[in-house]
C-alpha positions as MATLAB code, in Angstrom:
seq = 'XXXXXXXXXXXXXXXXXXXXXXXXXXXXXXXXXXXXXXXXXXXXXXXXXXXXXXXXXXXXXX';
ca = [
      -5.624    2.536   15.764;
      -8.393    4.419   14.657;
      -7.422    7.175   12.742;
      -4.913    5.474   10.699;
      -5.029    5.772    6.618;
      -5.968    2.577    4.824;
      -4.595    3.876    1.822;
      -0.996    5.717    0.905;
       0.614    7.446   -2.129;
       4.302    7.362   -3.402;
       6.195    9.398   -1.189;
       4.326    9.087    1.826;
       6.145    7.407    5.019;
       4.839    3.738    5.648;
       2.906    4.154    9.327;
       3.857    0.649    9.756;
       6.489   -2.067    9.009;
       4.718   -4.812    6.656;
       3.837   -5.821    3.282;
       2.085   -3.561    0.913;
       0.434   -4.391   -1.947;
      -0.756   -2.105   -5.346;
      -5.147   -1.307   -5.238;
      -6.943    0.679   -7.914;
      -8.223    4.125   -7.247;
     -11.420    3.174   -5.913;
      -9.614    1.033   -3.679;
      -9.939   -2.263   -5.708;
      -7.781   -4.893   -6.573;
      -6.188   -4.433   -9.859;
      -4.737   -6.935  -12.227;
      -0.906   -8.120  -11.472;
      -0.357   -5.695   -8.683;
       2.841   -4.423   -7.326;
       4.180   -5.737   -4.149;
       6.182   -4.018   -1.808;
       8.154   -4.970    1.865;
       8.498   -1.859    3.583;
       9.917   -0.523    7.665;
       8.128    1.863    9.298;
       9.458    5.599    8.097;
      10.186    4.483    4.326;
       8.573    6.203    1.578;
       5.935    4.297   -0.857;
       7.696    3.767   -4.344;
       6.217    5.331   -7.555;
       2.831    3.041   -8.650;
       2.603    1.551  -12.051;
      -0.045    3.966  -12.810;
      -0.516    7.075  -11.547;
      -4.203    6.395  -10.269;
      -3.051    3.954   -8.304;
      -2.228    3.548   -4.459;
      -0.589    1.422   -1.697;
      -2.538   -0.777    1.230;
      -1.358   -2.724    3.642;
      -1.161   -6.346    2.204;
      -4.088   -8.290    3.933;
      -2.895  -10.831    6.330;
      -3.414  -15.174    5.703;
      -5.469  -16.470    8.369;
      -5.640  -19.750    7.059;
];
């Protein structure tokens, strides 16, 4: 689990099956953000804006 990106462009394969959600380029959260379901082996969709990228969706603890 180490090695494994924390952030993913469009076109790259989802690691992962979960929840993604859209960040800023430096990472941040960004106003009205994109949300996407993805399965392990699907490609990230095209961003709203091209300096932005795709994390995986934090999980609710509470």
């Amino acid at each position: 689990m180490g090695g494994e990106n924390r952030q993913f462009v469009p076109g790259q394969k989802a690691p992962n099956s979960g929840s993604y959600i859209e960040i800023g380029e430096t990472g941040g959260m960004v106003k009205n953000p994109r949300m996407v379901n993805l399965e392990v082996g699907e490609e990230f969709p095209a961003t709203s804006n091209h300096n932005r990228k795709w994390a995986r969706k934090p999980k609710k603890n509470r």
